[in-house]
C-alpha positions as CSV (number, residue, x, y, z in Angstrom):
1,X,24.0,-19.6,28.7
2,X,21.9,-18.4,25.7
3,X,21.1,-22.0,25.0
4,X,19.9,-22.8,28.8
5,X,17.9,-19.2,28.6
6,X,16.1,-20.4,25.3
7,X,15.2,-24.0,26.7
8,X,13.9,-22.4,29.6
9,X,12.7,-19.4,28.8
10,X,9.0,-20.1,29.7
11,X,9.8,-21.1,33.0
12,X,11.7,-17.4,33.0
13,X,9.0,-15.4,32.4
14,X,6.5,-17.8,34.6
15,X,8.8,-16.5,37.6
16,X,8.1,-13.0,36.4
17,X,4.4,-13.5,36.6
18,X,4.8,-15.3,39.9
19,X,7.1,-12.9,41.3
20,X,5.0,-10.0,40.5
21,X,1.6,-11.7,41.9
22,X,4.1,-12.3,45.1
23,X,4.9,-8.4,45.3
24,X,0.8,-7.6,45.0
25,X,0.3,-9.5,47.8
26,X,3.6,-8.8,50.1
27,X,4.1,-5.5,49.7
28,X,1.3,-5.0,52.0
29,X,2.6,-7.0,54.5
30,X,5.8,-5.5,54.4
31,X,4.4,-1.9,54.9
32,X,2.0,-3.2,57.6
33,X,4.6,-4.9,59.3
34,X,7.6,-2.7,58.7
35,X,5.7,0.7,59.5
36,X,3.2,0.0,61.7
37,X,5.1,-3.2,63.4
38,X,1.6,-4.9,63.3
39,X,2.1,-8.6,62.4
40,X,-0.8,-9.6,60.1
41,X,-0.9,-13.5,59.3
42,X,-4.8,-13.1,57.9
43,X,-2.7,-11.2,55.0
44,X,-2.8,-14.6,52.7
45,X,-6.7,-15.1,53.6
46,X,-7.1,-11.6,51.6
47,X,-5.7,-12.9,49.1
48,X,-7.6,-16.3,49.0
49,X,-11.4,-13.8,49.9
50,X,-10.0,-11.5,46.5
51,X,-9.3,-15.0,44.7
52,X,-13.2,-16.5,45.6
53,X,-14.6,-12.7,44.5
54,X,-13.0,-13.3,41.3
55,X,-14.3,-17.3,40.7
56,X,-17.9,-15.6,41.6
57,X,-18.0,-12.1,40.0
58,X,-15.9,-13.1,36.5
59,X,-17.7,-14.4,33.7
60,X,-15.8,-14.2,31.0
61,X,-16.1,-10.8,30.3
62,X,-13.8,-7.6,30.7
63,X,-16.6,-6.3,32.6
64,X,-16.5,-8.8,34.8
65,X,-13.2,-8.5,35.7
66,X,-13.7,-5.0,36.5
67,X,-16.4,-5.9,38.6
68,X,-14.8,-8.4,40.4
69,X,-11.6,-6.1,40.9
70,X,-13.8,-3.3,42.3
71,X,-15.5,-5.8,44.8
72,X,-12.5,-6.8,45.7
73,X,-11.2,-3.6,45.9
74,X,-14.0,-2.9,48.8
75,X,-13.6,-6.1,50.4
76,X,-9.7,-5.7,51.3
77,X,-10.4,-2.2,52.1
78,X,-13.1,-3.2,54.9
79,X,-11.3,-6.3,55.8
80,X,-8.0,-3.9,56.6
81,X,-9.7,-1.0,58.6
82,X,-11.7,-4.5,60.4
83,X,-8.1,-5.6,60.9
84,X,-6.5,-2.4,62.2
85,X,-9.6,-1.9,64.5
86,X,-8.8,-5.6,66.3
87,X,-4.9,-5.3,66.2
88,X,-4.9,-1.5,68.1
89,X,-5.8,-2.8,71.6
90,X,-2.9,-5.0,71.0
91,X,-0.4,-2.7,70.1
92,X,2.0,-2.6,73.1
93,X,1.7,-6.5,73.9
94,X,3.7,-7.4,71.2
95,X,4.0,-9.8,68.0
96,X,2.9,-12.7,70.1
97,X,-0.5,-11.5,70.8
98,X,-1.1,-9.8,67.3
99,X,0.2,-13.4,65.8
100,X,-2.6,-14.9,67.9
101,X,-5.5,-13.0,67.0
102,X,-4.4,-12.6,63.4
103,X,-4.1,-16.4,62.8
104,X,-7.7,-16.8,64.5
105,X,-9.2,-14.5,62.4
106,X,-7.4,-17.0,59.4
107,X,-8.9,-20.2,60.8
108,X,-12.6,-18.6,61.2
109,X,-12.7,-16.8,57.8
110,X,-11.0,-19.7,55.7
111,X,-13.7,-22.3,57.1
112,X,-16.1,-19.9,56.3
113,X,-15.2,-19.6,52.9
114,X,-14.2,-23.3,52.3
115,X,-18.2,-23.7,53.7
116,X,-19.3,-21.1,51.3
117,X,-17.7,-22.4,48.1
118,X,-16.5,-26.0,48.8
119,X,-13.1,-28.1,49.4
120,X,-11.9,-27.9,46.1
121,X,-9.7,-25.8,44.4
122,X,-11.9,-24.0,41.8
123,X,-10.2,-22.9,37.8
124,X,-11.0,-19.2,37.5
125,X,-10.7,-18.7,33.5
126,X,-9.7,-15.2,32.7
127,X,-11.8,-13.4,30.4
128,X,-12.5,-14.2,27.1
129,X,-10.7,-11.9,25.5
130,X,-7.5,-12.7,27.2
131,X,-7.1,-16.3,26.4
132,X,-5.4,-18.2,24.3
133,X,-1.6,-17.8,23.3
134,X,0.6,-15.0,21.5
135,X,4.3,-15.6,20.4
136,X,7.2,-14.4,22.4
137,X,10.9,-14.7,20.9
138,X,9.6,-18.0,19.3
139,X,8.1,-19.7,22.4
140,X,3.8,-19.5,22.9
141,X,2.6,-17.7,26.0
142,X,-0.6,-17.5,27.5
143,X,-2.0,-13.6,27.2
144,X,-3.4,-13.5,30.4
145,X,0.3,-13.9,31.8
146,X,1.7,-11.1,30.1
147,X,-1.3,-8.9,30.7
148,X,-0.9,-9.4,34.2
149,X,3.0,-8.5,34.0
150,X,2.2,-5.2,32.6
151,X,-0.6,-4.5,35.0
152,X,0.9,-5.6,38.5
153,X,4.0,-3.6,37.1
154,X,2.1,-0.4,37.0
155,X,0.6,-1.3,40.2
156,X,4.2,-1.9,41.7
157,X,4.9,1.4,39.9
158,X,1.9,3.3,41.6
159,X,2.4,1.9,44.9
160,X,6.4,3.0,44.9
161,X,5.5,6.7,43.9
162,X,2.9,6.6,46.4
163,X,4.2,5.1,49.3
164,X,7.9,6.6,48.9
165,X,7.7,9.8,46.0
166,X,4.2,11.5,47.4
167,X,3.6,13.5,50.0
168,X,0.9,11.3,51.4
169,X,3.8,8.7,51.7
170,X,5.8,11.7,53.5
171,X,2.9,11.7,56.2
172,X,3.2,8.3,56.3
173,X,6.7,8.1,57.3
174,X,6.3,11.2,59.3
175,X,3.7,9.9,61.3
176,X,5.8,6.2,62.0
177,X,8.8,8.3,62.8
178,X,7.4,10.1,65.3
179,X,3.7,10.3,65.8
180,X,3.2,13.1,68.5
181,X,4.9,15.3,66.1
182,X,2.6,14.9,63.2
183,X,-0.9,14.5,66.0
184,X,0.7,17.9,67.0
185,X,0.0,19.5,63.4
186,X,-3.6,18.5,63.8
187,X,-2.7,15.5,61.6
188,X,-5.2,11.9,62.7
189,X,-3.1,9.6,63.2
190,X,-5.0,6.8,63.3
191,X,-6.7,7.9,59.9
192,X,-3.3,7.6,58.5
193,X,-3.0,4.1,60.4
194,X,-6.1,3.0,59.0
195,X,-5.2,3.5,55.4
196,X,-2.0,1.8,55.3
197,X,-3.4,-1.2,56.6
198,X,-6.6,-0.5,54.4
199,X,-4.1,-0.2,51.5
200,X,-2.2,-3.2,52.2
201,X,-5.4,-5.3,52.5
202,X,-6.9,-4.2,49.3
203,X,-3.2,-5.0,47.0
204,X,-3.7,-8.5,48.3
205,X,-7.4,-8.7,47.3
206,X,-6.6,-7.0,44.1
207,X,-3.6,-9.7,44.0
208,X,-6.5,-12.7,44.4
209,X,-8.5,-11.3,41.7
210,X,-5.9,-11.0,39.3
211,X,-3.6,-13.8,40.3
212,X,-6.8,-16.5,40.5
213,X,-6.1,-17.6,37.0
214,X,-2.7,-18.1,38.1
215,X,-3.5,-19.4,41.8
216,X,-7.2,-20.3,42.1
217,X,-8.7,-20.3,44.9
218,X,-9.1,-23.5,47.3
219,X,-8.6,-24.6,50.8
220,X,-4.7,-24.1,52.0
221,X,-3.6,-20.8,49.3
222,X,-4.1,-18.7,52.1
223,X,-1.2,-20.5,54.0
224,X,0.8,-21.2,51.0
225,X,0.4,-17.5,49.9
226,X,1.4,-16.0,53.6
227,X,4.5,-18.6,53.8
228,X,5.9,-17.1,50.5
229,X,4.6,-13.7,51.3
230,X,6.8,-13.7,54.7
231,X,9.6,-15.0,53.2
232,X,9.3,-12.3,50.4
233,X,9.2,-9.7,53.2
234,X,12.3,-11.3,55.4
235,X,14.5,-11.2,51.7
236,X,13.2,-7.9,50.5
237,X,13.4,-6.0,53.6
238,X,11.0,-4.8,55.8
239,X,8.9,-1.8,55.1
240,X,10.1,-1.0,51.7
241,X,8.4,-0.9,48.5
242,X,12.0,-2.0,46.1
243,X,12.7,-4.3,48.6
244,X,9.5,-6.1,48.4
245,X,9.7,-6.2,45.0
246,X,13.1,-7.3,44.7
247,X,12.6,-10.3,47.3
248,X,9.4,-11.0,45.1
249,X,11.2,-11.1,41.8
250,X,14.2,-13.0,43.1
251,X,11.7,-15.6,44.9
252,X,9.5,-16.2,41.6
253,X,12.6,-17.1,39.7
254,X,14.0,-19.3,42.5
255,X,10.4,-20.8,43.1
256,X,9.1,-21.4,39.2
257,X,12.4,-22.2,37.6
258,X,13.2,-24.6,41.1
259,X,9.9,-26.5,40.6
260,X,10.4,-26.8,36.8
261,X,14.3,-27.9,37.2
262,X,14.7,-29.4,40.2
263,X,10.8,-30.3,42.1
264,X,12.2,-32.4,44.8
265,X,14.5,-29.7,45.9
266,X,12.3,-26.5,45.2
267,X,10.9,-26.0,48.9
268,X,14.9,-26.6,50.1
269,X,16.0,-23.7,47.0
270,X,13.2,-21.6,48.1
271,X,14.4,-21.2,52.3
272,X,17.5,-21.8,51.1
273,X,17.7,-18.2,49.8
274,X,16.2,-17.1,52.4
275,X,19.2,-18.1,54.8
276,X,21.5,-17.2,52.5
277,X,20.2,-13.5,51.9
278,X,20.1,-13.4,55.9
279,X,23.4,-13.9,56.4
280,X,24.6,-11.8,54.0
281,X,22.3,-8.9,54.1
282,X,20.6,-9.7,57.7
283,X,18.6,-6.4,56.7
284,X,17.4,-7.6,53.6
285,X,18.4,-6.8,49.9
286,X,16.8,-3.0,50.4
287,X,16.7,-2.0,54.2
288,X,14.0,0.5,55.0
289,X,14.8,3.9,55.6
290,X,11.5,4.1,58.4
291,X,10.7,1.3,60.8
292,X,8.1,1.4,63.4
């Protein structure tokens, strides 16, 4: 076991990286989706818009990253209160509808970016500083990787103690469990709306500016991103923050170390866990105490 560990011990800590970009961007899916029961296929187009704000904004700098992660900070934001002002009218016609408008809204901004910037994917360096390689228990990995690790953990950190240890994530579930009640304190309810899917929307542009050195930006990542995103939310669980990141961690490892071992079988591994967590936790591996 320690030998197999040692000879792939890159791949390893690749599907930590990966499954850690993977939470960034689901998580916000999974609170959309499992609070507000608003199905958002644009979500992976946030993540390609945060990616193309990084390729533009970074230039090699720190400063630039900062920059770009602000930018992208505001895009996601306006993009989700955009979103939750053309999903509302749709609320009681179900997922159909929202599925409908949502994947629109993909076709029209992804040809508008692939007009804007081209049909290639595009290499988004990280900054200066953060290239290169360090050693890690005898094996070379790039700094940029673990960097990332250590910030998207924080950021899975924030967004658990927000969303599930705050009293602004108490109003949150409050106002899903039983929104008269909480309009009755005097409470907006559709400002609370608002910044969950506002909040969701800027983790997945703040997942495309950090995770474009990882996954650039380019015609198609949108879809690729929202296929593993929903499968990240149907194996987590939906509407919780451990369960997104549990499905995330769990899908990085089966996605990296199933393309590095066995590539003609990786997209079979990949639903294959899917089914497999399905039937034996058809809830997912941490059901949600709150669902719209």
């Amino acid at each position: 076991m320690s030998g197999w560990l040692d000879g792939n011990f890159v791949s390893v800590v690749d599907g930590v990286a990966f499954g850690l970009l993977l939470f960034t961007i689901a998580v916000g899916l999974s609170l959309v989706f499992g609070m507000m029961d608003v199905l958002n296929l644009a979500h992976g187009t946030l993540y390609l818009a945060g990616a193309y704000v990084a390729y533009a904004l970074s230039d090699g700098s720190l400063s630039g990253l900062l920059l770009a992660l602000l930018a992208g900070v505001l895009v996601g934001t306006m993009g989700g209160a955009a979103l939750t002002f053309l999903t509302q009218p749709l609320a009681r016609r179900g997922h159909l509808d929202q599925a409908v408008l949502t994947l629109g809204i993909t076709f029209i901004v992804a040809d508008l970016l692939a007009a804007s910037f081209g049909g290639d994917v595009l290499p988004t360096d990280p900054p200066t500083a953060l290239r290169g390689t360090v050693g890690l228990l005898g094996h070379s990995y790039p700094v940029y990787r673990l960097v990332f690790i250590a910030v998207a953990a924080g950021l899975a950190l924030l967004v658990y103690l927000v969303f599930e240890r705050s009293s602004l994530g108490a109003l949150v579930r409050a106002t899903v469990a039983d929104r008269d009640m909480v309009r009755a304190l005097g409470v907006d309810v559709r400002k609370v709306l608002y910044g969950v899917f506002a909040s969701g929307a800027a983790l997945a542009t703040v997942g495309g500016v950090l995770g474009a050195p990882i996954l650039g930006p380019g015609p198609g990542v949108d879809e690729t991103v929202l296929v593993l995103s929903l499968v990240v939310v149907v194996v987590g669980g939906l509407g919780s923050v451990r369960g997104a990141l549990a499905g995330a961690l769990l899908i990085g490892q089966v996605q990296t170390l199933g393309v590095a071992l066995l590539p003609e079988y990786a997209p079979f591994l990949l639903f294959g866990t899917m089914l497999l967590v399905l039937v034996v936790r058809p809830h997912g591996l941490v059901a949600s105490a709150v669902r719209a």
